[in-house]
N, C-alpha and C positions, 0 to 999 in steps of 0.2 A: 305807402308807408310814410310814416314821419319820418322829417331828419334830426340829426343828435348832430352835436358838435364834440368830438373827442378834447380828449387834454394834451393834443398836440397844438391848440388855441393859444397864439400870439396874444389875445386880448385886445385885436388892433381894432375892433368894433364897427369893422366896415360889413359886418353882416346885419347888425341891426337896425339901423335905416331904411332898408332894401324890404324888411318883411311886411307886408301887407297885412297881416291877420294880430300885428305885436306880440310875435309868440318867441322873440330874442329878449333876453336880460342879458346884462352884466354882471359879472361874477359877484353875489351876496346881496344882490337885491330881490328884494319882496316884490313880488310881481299879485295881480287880479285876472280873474277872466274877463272884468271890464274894460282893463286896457286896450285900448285901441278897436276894441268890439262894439255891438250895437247892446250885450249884455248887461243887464242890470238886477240886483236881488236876489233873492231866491230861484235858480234854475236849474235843470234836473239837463245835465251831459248827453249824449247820445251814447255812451257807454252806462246810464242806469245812475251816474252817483251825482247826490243832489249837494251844492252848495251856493255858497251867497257870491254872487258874481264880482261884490264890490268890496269883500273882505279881501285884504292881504296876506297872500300864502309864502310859505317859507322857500327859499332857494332852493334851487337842485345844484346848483355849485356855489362854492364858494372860491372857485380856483379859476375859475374860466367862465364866459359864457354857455349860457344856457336857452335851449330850445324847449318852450311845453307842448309838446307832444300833442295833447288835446286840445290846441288852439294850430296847431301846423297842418296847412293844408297842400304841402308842397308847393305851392302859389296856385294850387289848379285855380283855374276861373280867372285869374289873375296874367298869369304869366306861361309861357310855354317850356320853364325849367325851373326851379329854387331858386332863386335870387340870392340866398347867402350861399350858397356853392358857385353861382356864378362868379361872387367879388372874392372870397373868400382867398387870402393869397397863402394859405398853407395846405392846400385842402383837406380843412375837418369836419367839414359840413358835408356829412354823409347819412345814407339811408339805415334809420334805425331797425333793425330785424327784432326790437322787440314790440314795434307799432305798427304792423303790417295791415295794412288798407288799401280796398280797391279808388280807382280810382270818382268811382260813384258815392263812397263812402268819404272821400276828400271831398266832394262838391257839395253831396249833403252837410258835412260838417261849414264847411263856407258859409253854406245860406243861413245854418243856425246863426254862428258867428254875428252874422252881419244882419239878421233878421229880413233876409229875400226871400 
């Protein structure tokens, strides 16, 4: 599954560094699925919904940090635990039970990401 950052988030931003796939913002930023991916234009999700990779989409917080879900690959292929729950010094960087994913579902999402 993805992880979520709860509103127990200091906002000390040492999780967003750490993520490989750029799927951390800071609380009230406009984030892309181009950032930090190999995404570009017009591209249709592994969940069916199609959007432009390089439009700017609206926050999911404006209070804290925010993880997108459909850029979070738990660092599979990358790392051998989440890297923002690793630095993470209040622990909020926790598993979302509402983006439940097998682990093969996190690596096929990777190589979309990254175009592997």
């Amino acid at each position: 599954m993805a992880i979520k950052i709860t509103d127990e988030c200091i906002n000390c931003g040492a999780c967003e560094p750490e993520c490989p796939n750029n799927a951390i913002y800071e609380a009230a930023e406009d984030w892309k699925f181009s950032d930090g991916t190999a995404l570009s234009g017009t591209i249709v999700l592994p969940n069916g919904d199609k959007v432009n990779a390089d439009e700017s989409q609206e926050p999911v917080s404006d209070e804290f940090y925010f993880i997108i879900a459909d850029k979070c690959t738990e660092c599979k292929g990358f790392h051998d635990e989440p890297q923002c729950a690793a630095v993470c010094p209040v622990d909020c960087c926790v598993p979302d039970e509402d983006h439940e994913e097998t682990e093969e579902e996190l690596l096929t999402k990777k190589s979309f990401l990254h175009n592997e």
